[in-house]
Every structure is written in structure tokens, then in C-alpha cells.
N, C-alpha and C positions, 0 to 999 in steps of 0.2 A: 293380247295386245289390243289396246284401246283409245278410242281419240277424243279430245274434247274440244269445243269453240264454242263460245256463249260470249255475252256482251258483260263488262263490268259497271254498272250503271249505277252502283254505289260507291266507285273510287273515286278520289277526288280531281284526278283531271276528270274532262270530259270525253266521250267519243274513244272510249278506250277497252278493248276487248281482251280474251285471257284464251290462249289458245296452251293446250297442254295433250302429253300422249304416253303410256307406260305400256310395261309390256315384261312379262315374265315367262322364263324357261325354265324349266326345272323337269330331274330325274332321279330315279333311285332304284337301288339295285339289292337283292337281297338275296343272302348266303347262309345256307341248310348244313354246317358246319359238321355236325350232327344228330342223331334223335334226338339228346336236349339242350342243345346250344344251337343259335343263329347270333348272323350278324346283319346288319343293314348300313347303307353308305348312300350318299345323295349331294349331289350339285347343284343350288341355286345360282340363276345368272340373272339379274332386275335391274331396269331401268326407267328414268323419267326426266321429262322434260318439259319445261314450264315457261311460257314467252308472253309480255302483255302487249298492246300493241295500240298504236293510235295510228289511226286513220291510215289503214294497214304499212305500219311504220314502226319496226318492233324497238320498245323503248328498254324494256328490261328482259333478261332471260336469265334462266337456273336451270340446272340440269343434274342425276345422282345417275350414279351406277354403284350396282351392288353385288357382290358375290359372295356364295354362302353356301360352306361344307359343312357336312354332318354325318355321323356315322356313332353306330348303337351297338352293345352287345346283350345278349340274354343267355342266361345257364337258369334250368331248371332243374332243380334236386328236389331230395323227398319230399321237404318239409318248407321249402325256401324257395324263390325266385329270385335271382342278381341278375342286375339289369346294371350297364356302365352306358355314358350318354354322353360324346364330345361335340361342337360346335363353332363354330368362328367364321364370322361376318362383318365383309370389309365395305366400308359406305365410304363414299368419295361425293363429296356437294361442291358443283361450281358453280357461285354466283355470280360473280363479276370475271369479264374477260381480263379484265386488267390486276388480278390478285390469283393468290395461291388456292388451290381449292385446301375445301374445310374435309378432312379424312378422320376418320376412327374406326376403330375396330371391336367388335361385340363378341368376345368371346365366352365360353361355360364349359365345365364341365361338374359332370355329376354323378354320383354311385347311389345307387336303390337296390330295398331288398321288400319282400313282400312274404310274406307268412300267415295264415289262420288261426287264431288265437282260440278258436272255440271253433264250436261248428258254423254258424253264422256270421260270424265277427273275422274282418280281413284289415290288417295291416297293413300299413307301407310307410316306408320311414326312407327317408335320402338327405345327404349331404350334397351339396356343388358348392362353385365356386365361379364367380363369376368378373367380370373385368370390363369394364367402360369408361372411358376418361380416367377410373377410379375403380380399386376392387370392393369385393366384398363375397362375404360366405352367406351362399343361398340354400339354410337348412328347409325339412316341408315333412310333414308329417299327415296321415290320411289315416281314418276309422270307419268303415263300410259295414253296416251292419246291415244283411239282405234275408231273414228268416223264410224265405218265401217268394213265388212270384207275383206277389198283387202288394207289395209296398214294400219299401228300404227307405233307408238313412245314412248319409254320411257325413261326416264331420272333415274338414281340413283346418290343416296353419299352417302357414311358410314367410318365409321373408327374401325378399332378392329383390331383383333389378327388372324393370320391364320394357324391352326398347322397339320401338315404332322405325319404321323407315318414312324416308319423307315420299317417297311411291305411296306407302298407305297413307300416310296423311293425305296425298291428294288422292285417295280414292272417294276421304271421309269430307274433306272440304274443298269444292272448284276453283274459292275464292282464296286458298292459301298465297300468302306475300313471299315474296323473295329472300334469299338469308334467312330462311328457319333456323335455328340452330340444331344442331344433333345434341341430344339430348335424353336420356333415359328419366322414367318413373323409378323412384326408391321407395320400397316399404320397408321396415322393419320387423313388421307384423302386421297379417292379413292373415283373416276368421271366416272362414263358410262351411253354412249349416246347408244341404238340400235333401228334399225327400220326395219319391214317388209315390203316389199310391192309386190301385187300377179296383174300383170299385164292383166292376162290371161290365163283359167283354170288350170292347176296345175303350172305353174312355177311361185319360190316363188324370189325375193330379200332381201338379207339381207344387214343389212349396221351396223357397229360397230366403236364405237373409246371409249377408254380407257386409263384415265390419272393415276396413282397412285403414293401416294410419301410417299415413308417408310425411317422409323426409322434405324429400321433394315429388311434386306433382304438376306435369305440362298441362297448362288450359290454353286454351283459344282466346284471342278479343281484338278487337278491333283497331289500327294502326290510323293516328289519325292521321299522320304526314301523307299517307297513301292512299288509305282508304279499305287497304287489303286486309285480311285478317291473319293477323302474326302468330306465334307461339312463345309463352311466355311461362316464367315457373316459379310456385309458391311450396312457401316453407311451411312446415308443421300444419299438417290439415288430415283429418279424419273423415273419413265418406261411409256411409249406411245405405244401404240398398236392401229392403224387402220385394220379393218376387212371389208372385202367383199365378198358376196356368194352367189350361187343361188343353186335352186332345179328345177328338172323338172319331172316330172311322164309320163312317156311316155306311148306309149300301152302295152297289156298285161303284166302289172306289172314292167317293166321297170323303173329304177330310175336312172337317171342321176346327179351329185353334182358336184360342185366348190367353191373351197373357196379359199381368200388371205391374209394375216396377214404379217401385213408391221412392225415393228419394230422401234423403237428409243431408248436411253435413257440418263441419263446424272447424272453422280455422281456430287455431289457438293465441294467434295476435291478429289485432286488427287489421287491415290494411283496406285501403282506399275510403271511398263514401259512403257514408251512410250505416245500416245496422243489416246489410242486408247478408247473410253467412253463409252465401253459397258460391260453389266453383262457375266460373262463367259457360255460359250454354250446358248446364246440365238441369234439365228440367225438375222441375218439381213432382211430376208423377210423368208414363208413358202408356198407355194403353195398345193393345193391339190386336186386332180380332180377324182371321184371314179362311177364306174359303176355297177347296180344290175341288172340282168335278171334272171329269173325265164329258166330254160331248161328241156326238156323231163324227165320221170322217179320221178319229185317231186326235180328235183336238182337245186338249186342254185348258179349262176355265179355271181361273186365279182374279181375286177379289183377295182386296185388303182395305180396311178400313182404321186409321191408325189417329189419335188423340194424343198430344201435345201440351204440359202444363206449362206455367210463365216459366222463363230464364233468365238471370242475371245478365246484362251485358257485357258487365266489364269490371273485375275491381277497384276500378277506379271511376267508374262512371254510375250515376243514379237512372234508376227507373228500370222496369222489366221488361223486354218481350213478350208479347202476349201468347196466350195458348190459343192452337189450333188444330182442326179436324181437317185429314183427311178421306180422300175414295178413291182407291186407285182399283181399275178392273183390268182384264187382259187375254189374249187368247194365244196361246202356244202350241206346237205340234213340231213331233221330232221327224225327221227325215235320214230314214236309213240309222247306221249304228250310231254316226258320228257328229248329224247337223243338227241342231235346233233351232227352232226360231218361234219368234214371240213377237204382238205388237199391241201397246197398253196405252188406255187412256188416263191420264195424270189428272189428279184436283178433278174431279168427276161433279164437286157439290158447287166448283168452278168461283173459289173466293178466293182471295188476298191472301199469302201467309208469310212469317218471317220465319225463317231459318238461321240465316246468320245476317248480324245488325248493317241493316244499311241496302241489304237485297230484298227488297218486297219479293216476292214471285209472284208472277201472271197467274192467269186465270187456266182453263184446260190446258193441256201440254198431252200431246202424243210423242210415244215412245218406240221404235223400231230396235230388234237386238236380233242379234245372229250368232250361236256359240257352237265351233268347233271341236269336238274330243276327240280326243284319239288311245 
């Protein structure tokens, strides 16, 4: 469970703030059937809730709740793996007190089976079938070829539905506006190639590329009536993501990371301004480069230095958001089995940056977290 209040300084009343709180439960339970069968079963319970507010005078508010079962089978034989995979998740969004809430429901099911075709070469093959506002068959097909432990390959393709709850949309944006609609990502066909490869004792390579071509695709952009940032969806568009990354373990606990995520993409009819063919707020490249070291007392150092390329604002709006760097450092240390806590300093190189259009962010920003396990 989590809470937020920050100022909205880029919507268009004035004096108007966004206070919001989510919080999720969830269990699951698993069953030894016998030596080559299990089963597994699980209860999600999620909710959120969203209020803006002027001159603490709440003007608008929205609120989801969600609940989500699921439950798995495995049989293992000689030569085969079957795996069966059900689910169904009921989202309920009230945005206005005065109307009906907006309700759908996300269901799936799906059978997989897995085999070794050779000695290094692993299959996996699944049919589902999936159901939101509208069905569809979610085939997916996997090729792992792992000759060894110091590099593999795998190959996937599948096609199905991809749905977001509006809890995680506000995890990904503070600024989300009121009346999201529920809505899923459709592909018809999605391609990924990745591959490991470990040179020499802990430092690892990765390599990634990713083609996808959807139906429909939800992007983000800017509401001008409000000022808030909406959710909206386009037809016919194809997205390319190259990835590159290493890992390296260094001594006494030391972890060193780098990753790069290059960008493309390309609508197949125009829409809105200008020539520019990208989805709104997905960057043009990503950079990111993060350090862990262990320090006296049982504490925890965490640095991250992270690189931002320009972003499209809007499809229908000209000019880019600019790219930026930042430095976020931090010190953490766990207490007992169950507590952690951590307190990080934000924007370190303490400059201006845009995120999402219309919210400049400040300058340093310290951060306080506290996380319970159990």
C-alpha cells in the first residue's frame, strides 16, 4: 500500500493538487499432486484511488478495484511438459458519483507443452485464448537454444491481448486524468530475439531486439481541457526496440549494470502533425547505468545514473521534449527478516527535466521508503 500528494502545476486550473493511494493483496497456494504433477491457485485483491483537489476542495475523483484468480497445472512425462494456465480479472473504474461505473473483465486461458528437440535446443509451443471487451486466440511459440553455460539464444512469437490496470498506470504516471478508459494492447504478431553471453567469471552480455505490430496501441498525451495526462489509442503501428547490457559482479559484493534501449517506430497512416512517427513519450534511445555496494553497519549503496532521449508530445501536437540526465544515489539497509528501508537523493546534477508535457520537475528531491515482507 502506497500514497501520493504532489502539486499539479501543469493543469490548467490553478492551485490544484493530485492526491492518490493503491494498495495490493495478493496469495497463492500450491499443491504436490504428485511426483510429476502440481498445481497452483492464487487470489489477487487491488485497488486505487485518485482525487484532484483545489485549495484543498476535492474537485474530481476516480477510483478501481480489482480482483484476480488464477490457477496452473503441470504434468511432467518422459519426453513432454503440459502445463494448463486459467485466469480472470474483474476491474471496476468509478469516475463520476453521478454515472454507472465502467466494469470489464480480462479473462485467458491457455495449454503449453515443452519438449527438447535435440540436446540443446528446447521448445515450447501454447495455444490460449483470451477475452476483453472482444475475444481472440493468443497463439506463442519459443526456440531456446542454450549449448552451454557461458551463452544462449532464444527466439520467440506470439500474438494476444495485453491489459494494464489503471493501479499500474498510476504507478507509471502521477499525472494520469480522470476516465481512463479500460482498454487492452492488441498484437497480432510480436518477434523477440535475446541472447546471453558470460565471457568471463561474473560479467554477463546481453543482446535484445524486438519487433511488434499492433492493432491497437494505448499511448499517453496531454489533455488540453484539463491539463492532465489521458490515455488514448492508435491504429496500425509497429514498434522496434534494440537492447544491450552487461552485468559485472565485482568484489565483495559489488554489482555494476549497463543497459541501452535504442528505439524506432512507424505508424502506417498518418495521424496528427507534422512528419514526426513516433508513439508519444517513448523516447528515442534510454540509457542506464546502476551501481550496488554493500557499506559498513549492514548498509546498502545504490547509484543510478539514467539518460533520456527526446519524446514526441502528442500526435497531434508539434515539437519534442527534450532529453535528459539523471543521478539518483541512495542508502538502504534491512532490519530484521521483514523491514527495509532506504533514503535517496533525486536529480543529484540538480537540473530541470520534463517527464511528462507541462510538469517541468524541480531541482534535488529527497526520497524516504519503508518496505514490509512478509
Amino acid at each position: 500500500m502506497s500514497w501520493l500528494s504532489r502539486g499539479l502545476h501543469g493543469a490548467v486550473l490553478p492551485d490544484l493538487s493530485r492526491k492518490a493511494n493503491h494498495s495490493l493483496l495478493a496469495g497463492e497456494v500450491d499443491f504436490a499432486i504428485d511426483p510429476l504433477s502440481s498445481a497452483r491457485a492464487g487470489l489477487q485483491i487491488a485497488g486505487a484511488g485518485i482525487s484532484t483537489d483545489s485549495s484543498s476542495r476535492e474537485l474530481l475523483q476516480s477510483g478501481e478495484f480489482v480482483i484476480g484468480l488464477h490457477g496452473s497445472y503441470q504434468r511432467q512425462m518422459e519426453r513432454f511438459t503440459l502445463r494448463a494456465h486459467a485466469a480472470y480479472t474483474r476491474e471496476s473504474l468509478s469516475a463520476d458519483p453521478d454515472s454507472l461505473d465502467d466494469t470489464a473483465g480480462f479473462s485467458q486461458i491457455r495449454a503449453e507443452v515443452q519438449t527438447s528437440l535435440l540436446r540443446n535446443l528446447q521448445l515450447t509451443a501454447a495455444l490460449g485464448y483470451q477475452d476483453f471487451i472482444r475475444g481472440r486466440f493468443a497463439p506463442s511459440l519459443r526456440l531456446a537454444f542454450i549449448p552451454n553455460d557461458r551463452w544462449g539464444i532464444t527466439a520467440a512469437a506470439w500474438a494476444g491481448l495485453r491489459h494494464v490496470s489503471i493501479r499500474e498506470r498510476l504507478l507509471e504516471n502521477p499525472y494520469l486524468s480522470h476516465g481512463v478508459p479500460l482498454a487492452a494492447d492488441d498484437s497480432p504478431l510480436s518477434l523477440q530475439v535475446q541472447s546471453d553471453f558470460r565471457p568471463v567469471g561474473s560479467m554477463v552480455f546481453h543482446f535484445g531486439l524486438f519487433h511488434g505490430r499492433y492493432d491497437q496501441l494505448n499511448y499517453w498525451q496531454r489533455d488540453d481541457e484539463s491539463g492532465l495526462i489521458g490515455l488514448y489509442q492508435v491504429e496500425k503501428i509497429r514498434l522496434t526496440e534494440l537492447q544491450a547490457g552487461v552485468r559485472v559482479g565485482l568484489h565483495a559484493g559489488m554489482m555494476l549494470q549497463g543497459e541501452l534501449h535504442l528505439n524506432s517506430d512507424h505508424l502506417e497512416e498518418a495521424v496528427g502533425q507534422g512528419d514526426d512517427d513516433r508513439v508519444p513519450y517513448r523516447p528515442d534511445y534510454r540509457a542506464r547505468a546502476s551501481l550496488g555496494m554493500p557499506l559498513p553497519w549492514q548498509l546498502q549503496l545504490n547509484a543510478q545514473l539514467e539518460m533520456v532521449g527526446e519524446r514526441r508530445r502528442g500526435l497531434d501536437l508539434e515539437g519534442r521534449l527534450p532529453e535528459y540526465v539523471l543521478l539518483n544515489a541512495g542508502v538502504g539497509r534491512k532490519f530484521g527478516r521483514h523491514l527495509y528501508a532506504d533514503l535517496a537523493a533525486l536529480n543529484i546534477l540538480d537540473r530541470r527535466y520534463v517527464i511528462w508535457e507541462g510538469y517541468d520537475e524541480p531541482g534535488i528531491q529527497f526520497m524516504a521508503k519503508a518496505r514490509w515482507s512478509y
